[in-house]
N, C-alpha and C positions, 0 to 999 in steps of 0.2 A: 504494500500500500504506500502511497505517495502523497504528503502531507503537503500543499502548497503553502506559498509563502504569502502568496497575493494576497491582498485583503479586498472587497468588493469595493471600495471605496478608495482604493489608490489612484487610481484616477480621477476622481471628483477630486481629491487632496492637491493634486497637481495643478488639474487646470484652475481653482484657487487660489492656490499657492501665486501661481504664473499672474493670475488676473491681480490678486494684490499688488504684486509688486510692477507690475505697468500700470496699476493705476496710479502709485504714487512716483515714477518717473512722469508722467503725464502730469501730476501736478507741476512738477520741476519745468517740465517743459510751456506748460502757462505760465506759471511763474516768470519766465526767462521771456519772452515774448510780450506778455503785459508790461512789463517792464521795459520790453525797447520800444513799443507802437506808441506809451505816453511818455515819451523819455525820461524815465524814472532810474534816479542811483539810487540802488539797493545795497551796495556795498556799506552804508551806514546803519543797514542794520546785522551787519553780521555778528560777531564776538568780539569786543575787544576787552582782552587782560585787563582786570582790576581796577575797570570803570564803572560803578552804579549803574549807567546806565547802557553799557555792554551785555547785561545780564541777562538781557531780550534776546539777543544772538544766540543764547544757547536753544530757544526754539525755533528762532529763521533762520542762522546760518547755514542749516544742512538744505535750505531752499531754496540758495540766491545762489549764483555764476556768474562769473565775469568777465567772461564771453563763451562763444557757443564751444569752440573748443573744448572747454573747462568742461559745460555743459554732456558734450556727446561724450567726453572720455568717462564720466561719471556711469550715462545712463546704463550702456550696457553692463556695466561690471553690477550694477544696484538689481538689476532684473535677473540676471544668471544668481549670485550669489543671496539673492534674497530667498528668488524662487526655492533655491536650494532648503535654504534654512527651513522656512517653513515647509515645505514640502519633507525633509529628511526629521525633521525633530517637530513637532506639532506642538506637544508642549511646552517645550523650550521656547519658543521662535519670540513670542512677544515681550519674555522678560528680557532675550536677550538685545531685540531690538530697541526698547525702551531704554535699558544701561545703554545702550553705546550710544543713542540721541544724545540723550541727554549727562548720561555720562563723561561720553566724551567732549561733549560744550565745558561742563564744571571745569573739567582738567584744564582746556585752554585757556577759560577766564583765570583760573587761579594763578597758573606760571608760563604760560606760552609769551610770545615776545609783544612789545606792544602795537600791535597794526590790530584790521580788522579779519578777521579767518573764516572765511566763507567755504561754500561747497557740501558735497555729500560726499565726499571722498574718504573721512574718517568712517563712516557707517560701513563702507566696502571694505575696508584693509580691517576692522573690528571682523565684520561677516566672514571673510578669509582665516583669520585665527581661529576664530572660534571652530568653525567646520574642520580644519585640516588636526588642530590640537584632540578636540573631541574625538576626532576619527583614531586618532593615534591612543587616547585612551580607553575608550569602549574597543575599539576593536574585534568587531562583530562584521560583519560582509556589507552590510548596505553603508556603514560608516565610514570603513575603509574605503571603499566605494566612491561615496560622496567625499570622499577627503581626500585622494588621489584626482578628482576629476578638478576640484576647485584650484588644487595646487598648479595641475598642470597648466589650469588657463593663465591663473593670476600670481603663481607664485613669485616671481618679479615685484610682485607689492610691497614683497618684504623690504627692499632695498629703500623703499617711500618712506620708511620711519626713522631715517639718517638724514641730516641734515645734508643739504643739498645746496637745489635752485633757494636763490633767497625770495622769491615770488612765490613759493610754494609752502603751506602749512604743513612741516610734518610733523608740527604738534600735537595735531586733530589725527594723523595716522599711527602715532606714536599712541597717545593715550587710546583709540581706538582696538589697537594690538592688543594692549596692555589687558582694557577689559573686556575684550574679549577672548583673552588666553583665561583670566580668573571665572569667566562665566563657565566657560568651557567643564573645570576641574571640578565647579560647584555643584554644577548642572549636568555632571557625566551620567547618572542612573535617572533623570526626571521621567526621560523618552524611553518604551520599553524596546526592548533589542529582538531584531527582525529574527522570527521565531525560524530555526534553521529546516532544510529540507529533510524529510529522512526517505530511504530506498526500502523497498522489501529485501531486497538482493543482500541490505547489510546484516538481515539476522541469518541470510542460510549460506555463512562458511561452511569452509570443506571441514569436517573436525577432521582435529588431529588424531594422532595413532601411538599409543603410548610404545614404545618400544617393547617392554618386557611382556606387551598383551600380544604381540606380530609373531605368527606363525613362521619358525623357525624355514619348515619350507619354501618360505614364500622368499629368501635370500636366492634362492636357484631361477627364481622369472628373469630377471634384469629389470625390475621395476625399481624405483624413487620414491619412497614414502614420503 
């Protein structure tokens, strides 16, 4: 008998999964067009370090771009690895996205440098850690799975949480890492683990053949116990 893994609802989860997280690049992408049709700087509301009134960037800045560049390089990585999350860990998926919003805003207001730190680019390099660390600690077949496929697309992200271009925030990529390696370790048993495949074939081995029970005659066939 053969024990499937599917659940009837894997699919419904996905295309979900997939339609959340286009729907909130499609905000991004209003966002970013409202914005140049009334020629609006939005840059004044991103984060800035240990300003009172900075503190509001930790809810816009993962919504504002500072040009479409900025923009497109965001969107796909936020659709593949969101989809992911939510799609591979269901229960996980909202606390982890919630810490890294807003998490990762805290971390830059508190010590990142003093300019304004826009983008959704911390949210992506946070969703990256947490998928490929979790995969490495559960270590179960769909995790591994999903944590080999994230790596292979984005793992170059890693290299985003070192300072670098000085135009670019890898303080928001840095502290995004950060909480999403802790969510990871916290959150390793939340989601339960893809219940494995089993064979009929694996209960009917050959038994073995005790030697002292084997018919002395049976030395003279040329047979191989």
């Amino acid at each position: 008998m053969t024990h499937s893994t599917a659940t009837p609802d894997d699919g419904h989860r996905f295309r979900q999964a997939l339609c959340i997280s286009v729907s909130f690049v499609a905000v991004l992408w209003l966002v970013y067009f409202a914005a140049a049709l009334f020629n609006i700087n939005l840059g004044q509301y991103g984060i800035y370090p240990r300003r009172i009134s900075g503190l509001m960037g930790i809810v816009t800045a993962p919504l504002i771009h500072g040009s479409f560049a900025h923009l497109f390089s965001n969107s796909v990585p936020v659709i593949i690895l969101g989809t992911t999350l939510l799609y591979g860990y269901p229960r996980s998926a909202w606390i982890v996205l919630a810490g890294l919003y807003f998490g990762t805003g805290l971390g830059v207001w508190i010590s990142a440098r003093p300019a304004y730190h826009i983008g959704a680019s911390g949210l992506s390099v946070g969703m990256l850690f947490f998928l490929f660390i979790i995969g490495v600690i559960r270590w179960d077949r769909r995790a591994i799975a999903l944590s080999m496929l994230v790596f292979f697309l984005y793992g170059s992200m890693v290299w985003s949480i070192f300072p670098g271009d000085p135009h670019v925030s890898y303080e928001s990529h840095l502290f995004g890492a950060l909480i999403g390696t802790v969510l990871a370790i916290l959150l390793r048993n939340t989601d339960p683990k893809l219940v494995e495949k089993h064979y009929s074939w694996e209960d009917e081995a050959e038994p073995l053949i005790d030697e002292k029970d084997q018919d002395p005659g049976d030395n003279d066939t040329g047979r191989l116990q």
